[in-house]
C-alpha positions in Angstrom: 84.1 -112.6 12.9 81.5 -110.4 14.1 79.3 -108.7 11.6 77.4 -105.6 12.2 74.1 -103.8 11.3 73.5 -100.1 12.2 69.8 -99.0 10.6 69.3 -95.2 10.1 66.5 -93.6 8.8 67.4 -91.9 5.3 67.6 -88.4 6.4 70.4 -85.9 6.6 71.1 -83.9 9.9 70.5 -80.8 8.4 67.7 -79.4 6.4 69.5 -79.4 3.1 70.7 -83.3 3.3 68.7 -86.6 2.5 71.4 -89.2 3.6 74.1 -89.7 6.0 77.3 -88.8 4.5 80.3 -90.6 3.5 82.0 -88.8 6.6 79.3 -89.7 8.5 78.8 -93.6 7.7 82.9 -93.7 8.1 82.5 -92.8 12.2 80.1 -95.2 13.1 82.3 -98.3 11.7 85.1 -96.6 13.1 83.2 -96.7 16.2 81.3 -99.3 16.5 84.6 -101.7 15.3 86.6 -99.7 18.4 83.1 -101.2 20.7 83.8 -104.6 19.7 87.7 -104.6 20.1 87.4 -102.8 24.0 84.2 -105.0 24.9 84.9 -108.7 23.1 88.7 -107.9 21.9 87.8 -108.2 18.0 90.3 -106.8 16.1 89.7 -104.4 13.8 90.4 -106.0 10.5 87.5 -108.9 11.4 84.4 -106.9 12.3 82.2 -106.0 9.8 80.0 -103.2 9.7 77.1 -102.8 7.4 74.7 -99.6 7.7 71.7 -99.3 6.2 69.4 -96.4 5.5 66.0 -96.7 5.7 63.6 -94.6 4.4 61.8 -92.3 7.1 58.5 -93.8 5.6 59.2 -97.3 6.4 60.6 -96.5 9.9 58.0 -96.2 13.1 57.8 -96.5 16.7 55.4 -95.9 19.3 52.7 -97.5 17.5 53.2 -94.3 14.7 54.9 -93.4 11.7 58.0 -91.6 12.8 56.9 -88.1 11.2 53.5 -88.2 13.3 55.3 -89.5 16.3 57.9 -86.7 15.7 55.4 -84.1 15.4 52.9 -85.5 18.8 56.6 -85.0 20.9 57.4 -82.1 19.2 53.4 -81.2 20.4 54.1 -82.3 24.0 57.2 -80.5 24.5 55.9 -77.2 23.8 52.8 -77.9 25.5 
């Protein structure tokens, strides 16, 4: 029984959102279920799929914050 953890941060895709929706949380188990049936042939009704969302605060990479990292790409793309 394969169990699965997706992290996201706790944002929305657009401005006026602060989570990922309902619709949103219900395509990536779809998906990531289908993943484990084509690649290991688990069905369906044994994976489990547990997302959580992190806050953007506790969430970094490249030795930053993600909102300063965000913001020094952001910086080096227009530069």
């Amino acid at each position: 029984m394969p169990i699965v953890t997706v992290q996201v941060t706790r944002e929305g895709t657009t401005v006026d959102r602060s989570s990922v929706s309902a619709e949103e949380k219900a395509a990536i188990i779809k998906g990531v279920s289908q993943v484990l049936l084509d690649v290991l042939n688990k069905p369906l009704e044994s994976t489990y799929v547990v997302i959580e969302e992190v806050d953007l605060d506790n969430w970094g990479w490249g030795g930053l914050p993600t909102v300063q990292y965000r913001r020094q790409r952001a910086g080096a793309a227009n530069s």
